[in-house]
Each structure stands twice: as structure tokens, then as C-alpha cells.
C-alpha positions as CSV (number, residue, x, y, z in Angstrom):
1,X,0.0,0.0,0.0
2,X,1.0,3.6,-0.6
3,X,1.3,4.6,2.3
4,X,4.0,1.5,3.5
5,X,6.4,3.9,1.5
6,X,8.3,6.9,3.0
7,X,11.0,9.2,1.4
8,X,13.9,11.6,1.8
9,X,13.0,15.6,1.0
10,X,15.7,17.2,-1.0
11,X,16.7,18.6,2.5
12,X,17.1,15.3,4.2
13,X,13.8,15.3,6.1
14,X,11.9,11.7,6.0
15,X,8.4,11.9,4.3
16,X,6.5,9.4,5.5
17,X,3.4,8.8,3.1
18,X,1.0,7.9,5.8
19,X,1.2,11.0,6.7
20,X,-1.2,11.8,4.0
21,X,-3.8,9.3,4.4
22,X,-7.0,10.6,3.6
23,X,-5.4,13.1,1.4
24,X,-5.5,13.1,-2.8
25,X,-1.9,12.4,-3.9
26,X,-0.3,13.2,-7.1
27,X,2.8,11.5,-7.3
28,X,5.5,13.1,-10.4
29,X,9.4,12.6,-11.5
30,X,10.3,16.2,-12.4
31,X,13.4,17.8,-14.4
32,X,14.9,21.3,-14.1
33,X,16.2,21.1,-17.9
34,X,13.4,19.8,-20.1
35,X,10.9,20.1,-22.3
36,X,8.5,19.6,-20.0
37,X,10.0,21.5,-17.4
38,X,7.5,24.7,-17.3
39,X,4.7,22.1,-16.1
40,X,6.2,23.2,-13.0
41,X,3.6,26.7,-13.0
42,X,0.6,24.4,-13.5
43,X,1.3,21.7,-11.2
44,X,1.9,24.4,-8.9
45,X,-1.6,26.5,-9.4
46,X,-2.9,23.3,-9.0
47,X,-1.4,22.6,-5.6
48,X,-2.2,26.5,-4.7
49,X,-5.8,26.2,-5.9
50,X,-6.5,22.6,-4.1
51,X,-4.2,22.2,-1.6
52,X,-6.5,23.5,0.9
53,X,-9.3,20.8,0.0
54,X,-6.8,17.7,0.3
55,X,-4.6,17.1,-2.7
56,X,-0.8,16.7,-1.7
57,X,2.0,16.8,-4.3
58,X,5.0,14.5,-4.2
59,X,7.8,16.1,-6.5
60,X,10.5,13.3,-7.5
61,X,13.7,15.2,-9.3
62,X,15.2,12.0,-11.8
63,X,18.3,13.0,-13.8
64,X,17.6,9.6,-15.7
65,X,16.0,11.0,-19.0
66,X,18.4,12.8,-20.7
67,X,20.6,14.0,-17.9
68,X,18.2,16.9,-17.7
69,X,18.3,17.3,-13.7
70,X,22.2,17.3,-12.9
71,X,22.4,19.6,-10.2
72,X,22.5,19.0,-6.2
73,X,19.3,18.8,-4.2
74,X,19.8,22.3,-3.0
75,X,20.2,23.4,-7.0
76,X,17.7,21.9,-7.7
77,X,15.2,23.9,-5.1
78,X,16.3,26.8,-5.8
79,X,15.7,26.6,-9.6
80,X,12.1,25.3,-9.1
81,X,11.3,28.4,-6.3
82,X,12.8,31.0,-8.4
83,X,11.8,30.0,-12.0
84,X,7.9,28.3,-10.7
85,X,7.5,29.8,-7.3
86,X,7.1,25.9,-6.1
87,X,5.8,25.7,-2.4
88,X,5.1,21.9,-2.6
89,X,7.6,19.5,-1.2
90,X,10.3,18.4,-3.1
91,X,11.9,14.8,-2.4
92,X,15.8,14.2,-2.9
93,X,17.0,13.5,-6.5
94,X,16.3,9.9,-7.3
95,X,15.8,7.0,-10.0
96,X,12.4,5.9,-11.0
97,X,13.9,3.1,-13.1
98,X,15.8,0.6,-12.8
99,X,18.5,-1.5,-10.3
100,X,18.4,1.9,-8.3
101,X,14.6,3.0,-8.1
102,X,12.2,4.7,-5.2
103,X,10.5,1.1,-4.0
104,X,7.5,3.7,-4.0
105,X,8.2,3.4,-8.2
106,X,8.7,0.0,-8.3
107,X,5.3,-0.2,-6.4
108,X,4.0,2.6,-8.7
109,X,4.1,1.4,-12.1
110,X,2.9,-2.4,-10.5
111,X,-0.6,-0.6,-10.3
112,X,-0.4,1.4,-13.3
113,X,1.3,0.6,-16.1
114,X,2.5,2.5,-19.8
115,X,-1.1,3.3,-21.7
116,X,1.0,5.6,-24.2
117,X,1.1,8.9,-25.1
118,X,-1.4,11.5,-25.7
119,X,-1.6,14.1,-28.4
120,X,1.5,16.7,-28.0
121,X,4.1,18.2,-29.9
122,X,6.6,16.0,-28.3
123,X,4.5,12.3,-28.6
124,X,6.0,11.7,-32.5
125,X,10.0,12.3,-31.3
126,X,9.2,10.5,-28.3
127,X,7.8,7.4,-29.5
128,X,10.3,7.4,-32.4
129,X,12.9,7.6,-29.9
130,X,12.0,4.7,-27.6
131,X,11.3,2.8,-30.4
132,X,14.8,3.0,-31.8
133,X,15.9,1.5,-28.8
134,X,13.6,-1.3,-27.6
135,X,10.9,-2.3,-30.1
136,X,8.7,-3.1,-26.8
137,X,9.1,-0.1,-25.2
138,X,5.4,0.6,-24.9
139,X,4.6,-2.9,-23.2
140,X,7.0,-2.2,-20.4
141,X,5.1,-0.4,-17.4
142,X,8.7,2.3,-16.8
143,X,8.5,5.4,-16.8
144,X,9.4,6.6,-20.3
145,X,10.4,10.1,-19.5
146,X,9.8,13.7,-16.8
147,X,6.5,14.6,-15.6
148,X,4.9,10.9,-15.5
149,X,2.5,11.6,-12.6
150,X,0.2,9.5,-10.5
151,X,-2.6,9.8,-8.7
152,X,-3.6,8.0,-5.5
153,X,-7.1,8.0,-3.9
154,X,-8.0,9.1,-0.3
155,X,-7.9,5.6,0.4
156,X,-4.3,5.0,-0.6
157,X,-5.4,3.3,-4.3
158,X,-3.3,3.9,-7.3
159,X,-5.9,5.2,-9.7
160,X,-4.3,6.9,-13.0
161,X,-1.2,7.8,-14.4
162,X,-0.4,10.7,-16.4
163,X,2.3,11.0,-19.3
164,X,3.9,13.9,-20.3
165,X,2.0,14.3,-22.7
166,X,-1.3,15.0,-21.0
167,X,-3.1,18.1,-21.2
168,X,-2.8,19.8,-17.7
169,X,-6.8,20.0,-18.5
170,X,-7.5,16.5,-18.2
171,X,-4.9,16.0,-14.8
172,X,-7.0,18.6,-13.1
173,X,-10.4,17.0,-13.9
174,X,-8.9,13.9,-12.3
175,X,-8.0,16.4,-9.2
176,X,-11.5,17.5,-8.8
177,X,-12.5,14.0,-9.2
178,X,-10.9,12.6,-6.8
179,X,-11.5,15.6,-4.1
């Protein structure tokens, strides 16, 4: 369960994901130097506009696509308050994939697997990427790339996962959904 799993803050505080119990989570693997990167203002109005009502925000830095988050912990902070104004707690640098991932990850992707991409500027060089290197890329439940988010229930279930590639529309009606 969800909230078996507890983490390190970029300043070397334990999280402790019972903590939130009762609370909507939205779990994501961020970068400081991607594409993706300005999703950091949205996921931030989101956790300014329904924080209040019970969604939490678990922000993952991963340097594992691309190299795209080298800095330290502390660099990393201060890029996301000064460029995004982030408020919502940030987690110590960490793999998602592979011999060195969370547990919470490795527990992650077991309830929610790869559905593919959505419609986005990025989806065609994406896909043609993975491709290129595994042909089964998109039957493996990894995380393909920064800004995969999931969403837990207020009773601790796994209940969707987000690409990159989603509209920041369709996140938030899963948000008020879920609240």
C-alpha cells in the first residue's frame, strides 16, 4: 500500500506517506532542464488552488532522461522556487527506473502501467525515440520520461497515471474528481 512507502526531502527530512492518508496524492518525477520542465507553474496552481481541500504533491527530481536534472538537491530547489515559485515539497534526486529506483516506483508502475502517449508536440519524437531503442518499449510499465504523474485515492489506491503528454486539462479533472 501507498502509504508503506516513505522518502527523503531534498533537504534530508523523511516523508513518511501515511502522513497523507486521507489526502488526494499526485505523485510526479520532475526535471529542471526539459521540455517539460514549465509544467512546474501548473502543477503548482494546482497545488495553490487545491491544496487546501486535500490534494498533496510529491515532486520526484530524476536525472535519468536525458541528464536533464544534474544539479544537487539544494540546486535543484532553488531553480524550481525561483523560476515556478514551487511551495510543494520536493523529495531528494532519485531514480524511477531501474536497479536503483524509489520502491515507491517500483510499487507505482505495478498498479499502473505504460497506456502511451497523448496528443502533443513531443508524442512523434518520443515514440520514435523509444522505439529505436527497444521495439517493446510501450509494453513495459517504466517510466518513459519527466512529468509521468500518479494519482492516489484518499484511500491510498493507485488510480491513474499521467504521461507527459497530457493536457494539464485533463490532470486537473482527475484532481476534482478525486476531491
Amino acid at each position: 500500500m501507498i502509504y508503506d512507502y516513505t522518502l527523503t526531502t531534498g533537504n534530508g527530512e523523511e516523508l513518511n506517506l501515511a502522513d497523507y492518508k486521507g489526502k488526494v496524492i499526485l505523485v510526479v518525477n520532475t526535471a529542471t532542464g526539459c521540455g517539460f520542465t514549465p509544467q512546474y507553474k501548473p502543477i503548482e496552481d494546482l497545488y495553490l488552488n487545491y491544496h487546501d481541500k486535500g490534494l498533496e504533491i510529491v515532486d520526484v527530481p530524476c536525472n535519468q532522461f536525458g541528464g536533464q536534472t544534474p544539479g544537487s538537491d539544494e540546486e535543484i530547489h532553488e531553480f524550481c522556487t525561483l523560476h515556478y515559485n514551487t511551495t510543494f515539497p520536493q523529495m531528494k534526486k532519485s531514480d524511477v527506473n531501474g536497479e536503483n529506483e524509489l520502491p515507491l516506483y517500483t510499487y507505482l508502475k505495478s498498479q499502473k502501467g505504460f497506456e502511451g502517449f497523448q496528443d502533443h508536440q513531443y508524442r512523434e519524437v518520443l515514440e520514435k525515440m523509444f522505439a529505436q531503442e527497444d521495439p517493446d518499449w510501450d509494453k513495459k510499465p517504466d517510466i518513459k520520461w519527466n512529468f509521468t504523474k500518479f494519482f492516489i485515492d484518499r484511500e491510498g489506491n493507485v488510480v491513474a497515471r499521467f504521461e507527459p503528454t497530457a493536457d494539464v486539462a485533463d490532470v486537473e479533472a482527475c484532481i476534482k474528481s478525486l476531491l
